[in-house]
N, C-alpha and C positions, 0 to 999 in steps of 0.2 A: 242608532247607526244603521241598521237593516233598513229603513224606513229610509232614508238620504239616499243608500246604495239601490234601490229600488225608483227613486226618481230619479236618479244619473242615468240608469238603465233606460229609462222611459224617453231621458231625453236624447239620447244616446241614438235610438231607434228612430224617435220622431228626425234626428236631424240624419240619418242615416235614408228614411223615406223620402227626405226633402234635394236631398244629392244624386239619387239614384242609387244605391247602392246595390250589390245583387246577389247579398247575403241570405237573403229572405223568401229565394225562391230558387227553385232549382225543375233542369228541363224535366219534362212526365215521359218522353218515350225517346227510341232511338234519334238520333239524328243524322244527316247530311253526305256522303259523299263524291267529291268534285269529279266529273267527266273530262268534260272537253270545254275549252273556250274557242272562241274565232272573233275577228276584228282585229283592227284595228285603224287609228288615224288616216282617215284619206276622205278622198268621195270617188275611189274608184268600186268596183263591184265589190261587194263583202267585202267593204269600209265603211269606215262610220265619223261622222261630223255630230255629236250629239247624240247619241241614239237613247229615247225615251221610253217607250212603248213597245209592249211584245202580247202578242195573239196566236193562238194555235188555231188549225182547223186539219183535222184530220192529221197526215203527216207532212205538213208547211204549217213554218215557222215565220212569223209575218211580224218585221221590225219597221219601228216609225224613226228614221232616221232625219232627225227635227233639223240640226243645221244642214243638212244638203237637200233639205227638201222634198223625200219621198219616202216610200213604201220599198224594205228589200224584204225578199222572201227569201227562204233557206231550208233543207231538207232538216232532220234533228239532228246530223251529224254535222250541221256549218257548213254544207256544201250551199253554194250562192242559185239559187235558180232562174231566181227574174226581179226587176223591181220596174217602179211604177208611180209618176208623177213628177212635176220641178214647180221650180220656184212661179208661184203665180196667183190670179185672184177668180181664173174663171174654171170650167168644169174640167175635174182633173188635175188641177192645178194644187200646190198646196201650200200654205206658208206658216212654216214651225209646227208638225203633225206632234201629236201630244200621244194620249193613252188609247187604244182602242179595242173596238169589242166585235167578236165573231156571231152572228147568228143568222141560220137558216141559208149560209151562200154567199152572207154581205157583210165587207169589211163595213165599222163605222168609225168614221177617226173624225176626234176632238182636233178642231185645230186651232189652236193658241191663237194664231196673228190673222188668220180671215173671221176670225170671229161665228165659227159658223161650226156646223158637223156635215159631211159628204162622205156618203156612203158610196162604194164600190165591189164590182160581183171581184170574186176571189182571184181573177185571172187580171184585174187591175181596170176593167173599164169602169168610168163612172154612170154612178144612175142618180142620184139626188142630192141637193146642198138645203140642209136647213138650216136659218138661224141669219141671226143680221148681227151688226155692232148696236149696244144700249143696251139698256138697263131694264125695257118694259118684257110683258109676257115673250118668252120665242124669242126672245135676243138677248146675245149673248155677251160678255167682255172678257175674254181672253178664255172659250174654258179649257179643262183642264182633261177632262174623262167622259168615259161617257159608259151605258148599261144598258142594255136590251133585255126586256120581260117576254114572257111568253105570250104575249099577246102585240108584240112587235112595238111597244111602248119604250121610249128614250127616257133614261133618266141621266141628267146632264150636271156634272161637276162645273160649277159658273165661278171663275176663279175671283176676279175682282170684284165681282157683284154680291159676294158673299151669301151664295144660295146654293141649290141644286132644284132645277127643274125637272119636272113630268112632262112630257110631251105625246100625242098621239105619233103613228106610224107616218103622219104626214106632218110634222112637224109642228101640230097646234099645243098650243099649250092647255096645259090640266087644270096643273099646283105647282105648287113650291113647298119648297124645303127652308126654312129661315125667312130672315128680314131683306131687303135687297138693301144692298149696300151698307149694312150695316153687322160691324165684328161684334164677336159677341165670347163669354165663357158659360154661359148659363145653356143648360139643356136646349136643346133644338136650333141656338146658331151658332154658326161658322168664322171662321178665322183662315180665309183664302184657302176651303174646299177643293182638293185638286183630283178625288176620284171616288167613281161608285161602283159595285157592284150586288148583285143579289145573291140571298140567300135559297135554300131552295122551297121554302114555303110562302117565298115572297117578300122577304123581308129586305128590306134598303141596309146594304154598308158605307157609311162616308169615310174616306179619309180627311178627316177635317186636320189638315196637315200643318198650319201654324198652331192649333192648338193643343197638338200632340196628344191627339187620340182617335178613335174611332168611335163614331155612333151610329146607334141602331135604330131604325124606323120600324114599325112592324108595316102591315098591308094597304093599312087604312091611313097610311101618312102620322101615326100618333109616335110620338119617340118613345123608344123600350128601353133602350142605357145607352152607356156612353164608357170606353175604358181607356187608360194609360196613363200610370204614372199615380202619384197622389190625389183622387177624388175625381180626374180626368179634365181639371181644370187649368190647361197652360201651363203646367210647371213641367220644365223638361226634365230628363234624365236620362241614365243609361244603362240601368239595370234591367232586370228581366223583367218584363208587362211598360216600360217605361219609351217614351219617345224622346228626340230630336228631328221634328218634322214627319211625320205619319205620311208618304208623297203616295202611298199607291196601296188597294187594297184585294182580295182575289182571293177566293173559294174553291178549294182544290176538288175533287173528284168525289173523297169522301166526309166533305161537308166542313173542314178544319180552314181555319182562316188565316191569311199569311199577308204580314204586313212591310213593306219597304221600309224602314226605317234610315230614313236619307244621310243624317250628322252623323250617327253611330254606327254607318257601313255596314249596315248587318238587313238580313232580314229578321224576323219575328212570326213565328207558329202558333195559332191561338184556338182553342173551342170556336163555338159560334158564337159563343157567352163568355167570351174574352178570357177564359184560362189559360195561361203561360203554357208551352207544349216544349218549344224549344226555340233553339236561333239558330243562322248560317251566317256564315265569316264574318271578318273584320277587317280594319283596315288596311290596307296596302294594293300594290301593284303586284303580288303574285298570282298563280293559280289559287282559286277559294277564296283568294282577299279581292275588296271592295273599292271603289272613291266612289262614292254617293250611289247606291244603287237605287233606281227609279221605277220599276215597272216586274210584275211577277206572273208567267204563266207555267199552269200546270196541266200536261200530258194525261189519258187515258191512264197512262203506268204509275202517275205518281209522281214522275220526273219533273224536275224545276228548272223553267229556264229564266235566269237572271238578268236585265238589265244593268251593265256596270257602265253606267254614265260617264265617269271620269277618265274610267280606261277604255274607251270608244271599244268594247267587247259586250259578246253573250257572253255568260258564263250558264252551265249544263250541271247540274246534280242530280242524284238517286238517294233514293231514302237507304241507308244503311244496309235493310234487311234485306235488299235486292241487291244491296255489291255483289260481286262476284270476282 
């Protein structure tokens, strides 16, 4: 009888891993409290049609507002300052701005429907477009993100091509990441890649976002792991370490890894070696609540500012121990 009640048990748990459940883990430190939001629905100033992508530099707050087609900036209290760009295919121009990355003075924004990345100095003028439509080195099919190294190096989330490229500071290509056009669950490919960023000893994060996980490159291009969910291999969930689309990935100030988790409106808190830390909201239309959040930056302090997709808004938290 002990011997039955001990496989019920087993299978109890196995089918409990297979659903998400999030019985099995619980948050490691404090978590989350909600600030300020600002947006919503429009394309007047500090409105939002879409809004994807969020980049800090200094103190501006730099949102990729993908259906109106531009760049708003914004002080960290949602005060509107300036925005920058419209709908179009030449310098300056942008169509459907995706996730973007700050380094050294220069916005770089992924843009979905030019097929390309164009960087701009922080005041919104443009300086360079790389990247063509297709499938070869240097060209892109819809990406999705993109990552700058310390040595002015692009690594680019290639959404339909099912890759992530390296590229030099002018745009030539290195390597790659995966198979080109081809999906995959086995270590090293992707499943429609929508973002990278770096670790700080170098090391690649992908959002590999249909596959619902994250994986890790180490320096040299070799894969180091892969986490979320059961064995990190496409089964979704919605428990703690668990995805429904991985859309966005972002390394906060001291080195903890925070994931968009787009189906389950939350974000996700991780080690750099993928331990469950904690989460922030859930779903709804209120303050702290979510519809698909998309994109995560984090401040000098700590503070999180959230993409909420669904609800054309920023939303603004502080880590607990800073409430006041």
């Amino acid at each position: 009888m002990e011997t039955k009640k001990t496989g019920v048990n087993v299978l109890l748990v196995f089918l409990c891993l297979l659903t998400g459940c999030t019985g099995f883990s619980s948050a490691r430190e404090p978590g989350y409290t909600f600030v300020r939001a600002w947006g919503s629905a429009g394309n007047g100033p500090g409105q939002f049609n879409e809004p994807i992508g969020v980049a800090i530099a200094g103190r501006e707050i730099f949102v990729s507002d993908a259906g109106n087609n531009r760049i708003q900036v914004f002080d960290p209290d949602g005060n509107f300052l300036r925005s920058f760009g419209r709908q179009g295919h030449g310098s300056g121009e942008l169509a459907r701005p995706m996730l973007m990355d700050i380094s050294k003075g220069r916005l770089y924004v992924a843009e979905f429907g030019n097929d390309r990345i164009q960087t701009f100095s922080l005041t919104g003028k443009p300086s360079a477009m790389m990247g063509s439509p297709g499938s070869g080195p240097g060209q892109f099919d819809s990406p999705g993100g993109v990552a700058i190294d310390e040595k002015d190096r692009l690594y680019v989330a290639d959404f339909f091509n099912h890759r992530v490229q390296l590229l030099d500071s002018d745009g030539k290509f290195i390597r790659q990441y995966g198979v080109t056009e081809k999906k995959g669950i086995k270590a090293g490919l992707f499943n429609y890649p929508t973002d990278v960023t770096l670790l700080g000893d170098g090391s690649l994060l992908v959002a590999d976002a249909y596959n619902d996980r994250i994986q890790v490159f180490g320096p040299d291009g070799e894969f180091v792991r892969k986490w979320g969910g059961l064995l990190a291999i496409n089964i979704p969930g919605s428990g703690h370490g668990w995805f429904k689309v991985a859309i966005a990935v972002e390394v906060g100030p001291e080195g903890n890894v925070f994931v968009a988790d787009f189906y389950n409106h939350r974000i996700q808190k991780f080690t750099e070696r993928g331990v469950f830390l904690g989460a922030i909201g859930a779903e709804g239309e209120g303050l702290g609540q979510f519809k698909y959040p998309t994109d995560i930056a984090l401040d000098d302090n700590g503070n999180i500012y959230i993409v909420d997709f669904g609800n054309n808004r920023i939303q603004k938290f502080q880590r607990n121990s800073q409430a006041h």
